[in-house]
C-alpha positions as CSV (number, residue, x, y, z in Angstrom):
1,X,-63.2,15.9,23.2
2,X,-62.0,12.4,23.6
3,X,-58.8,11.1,23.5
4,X,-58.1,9.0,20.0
5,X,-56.9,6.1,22.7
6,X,-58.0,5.3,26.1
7,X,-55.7,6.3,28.7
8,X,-57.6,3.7,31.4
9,X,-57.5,0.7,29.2
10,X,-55.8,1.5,25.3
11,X,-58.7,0.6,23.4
12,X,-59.5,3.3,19.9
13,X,-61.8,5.9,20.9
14,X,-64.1,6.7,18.1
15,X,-64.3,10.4,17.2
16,X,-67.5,12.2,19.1
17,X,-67.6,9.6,21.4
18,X,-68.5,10.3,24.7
19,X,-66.9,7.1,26.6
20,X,-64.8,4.6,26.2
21,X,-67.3,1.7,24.7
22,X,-64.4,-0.6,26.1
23,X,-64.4,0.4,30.3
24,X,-66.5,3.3,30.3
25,X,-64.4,6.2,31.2
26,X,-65.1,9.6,30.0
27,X,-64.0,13.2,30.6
28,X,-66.0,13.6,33.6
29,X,-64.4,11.0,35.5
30,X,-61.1,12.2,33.9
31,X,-61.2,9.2,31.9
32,X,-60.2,6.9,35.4
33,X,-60.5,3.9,35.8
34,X,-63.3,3.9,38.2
35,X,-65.3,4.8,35.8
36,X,-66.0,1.4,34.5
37,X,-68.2,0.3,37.3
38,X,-69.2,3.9,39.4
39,X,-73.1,4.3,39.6
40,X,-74.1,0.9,37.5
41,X,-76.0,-0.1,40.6
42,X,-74.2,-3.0,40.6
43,X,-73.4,-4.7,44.5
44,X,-69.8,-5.1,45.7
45,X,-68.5,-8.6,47.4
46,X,-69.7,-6.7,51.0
47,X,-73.2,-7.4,49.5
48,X,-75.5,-9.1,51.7
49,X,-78.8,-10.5,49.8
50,X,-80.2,-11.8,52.8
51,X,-80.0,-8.2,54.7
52,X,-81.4,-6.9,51.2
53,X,-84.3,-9.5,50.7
54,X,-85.4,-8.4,54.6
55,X,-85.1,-5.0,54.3
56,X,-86.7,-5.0,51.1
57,X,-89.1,-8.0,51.6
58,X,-90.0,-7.9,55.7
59,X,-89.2,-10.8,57.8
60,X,-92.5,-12.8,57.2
61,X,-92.0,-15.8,55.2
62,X,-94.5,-16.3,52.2
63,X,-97.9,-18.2,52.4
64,X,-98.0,-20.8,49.9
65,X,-100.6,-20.3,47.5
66,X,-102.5,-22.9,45.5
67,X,-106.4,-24.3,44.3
68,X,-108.8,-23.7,47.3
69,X,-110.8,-26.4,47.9
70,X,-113.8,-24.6,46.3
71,X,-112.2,-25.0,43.0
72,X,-111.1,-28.5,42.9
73,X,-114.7,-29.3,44.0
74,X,-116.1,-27.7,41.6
75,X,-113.5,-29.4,38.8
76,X,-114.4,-33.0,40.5
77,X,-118.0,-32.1,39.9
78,X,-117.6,-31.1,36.2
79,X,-115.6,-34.0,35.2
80,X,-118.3,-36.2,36.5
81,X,-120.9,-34.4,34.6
82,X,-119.1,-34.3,31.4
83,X,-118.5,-38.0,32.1
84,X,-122.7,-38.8,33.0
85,X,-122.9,-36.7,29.5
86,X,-120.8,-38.6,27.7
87,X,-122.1,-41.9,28.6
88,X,-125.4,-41.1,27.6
């Protein structure tokens, strides 16, 4: 059952509620005040995103992609048809 007030932060606990919808503590965490940011998946300030983007990534850097020249050859040629077409 929760407590009518939060013992971690003081906000009003509704009735049946199973956490605090202020900092998130409940009665498995013994309503503590880790329990507002435990398992959220969020990184601490000992995060580093360049470790991460390697691990998760690999060390090669990515190709650039863009038209091959197949394609903008075959737009050059279609705007000078439609163009010829046009004029006549």
């Amino acid at each position: 059952m929760s407590p009518e007030v939060c013992p971690n932060c003081g906000t009003t606990v509704p009735r049946k509620a199973k956490a605090c919808p202020e900092c998130g503590a409940d009665e498995k965490t013994g309503w503590s005040d880790s329990a507002y940011a435990d398992n959220l998946g969020i990184p601490d300030e000992n995060f580093n995103y360049e470790n991460f983007a390697e691990e998760e990534f690999g060390s090669r850097s990515p190709k650039p992609r863009g038209l091959h020249w197949v394609w903008w050859l075959t737009a050059v040629i279609l705007i000078l048809l439609f163009l010829i077409f046009l004029l006549h």
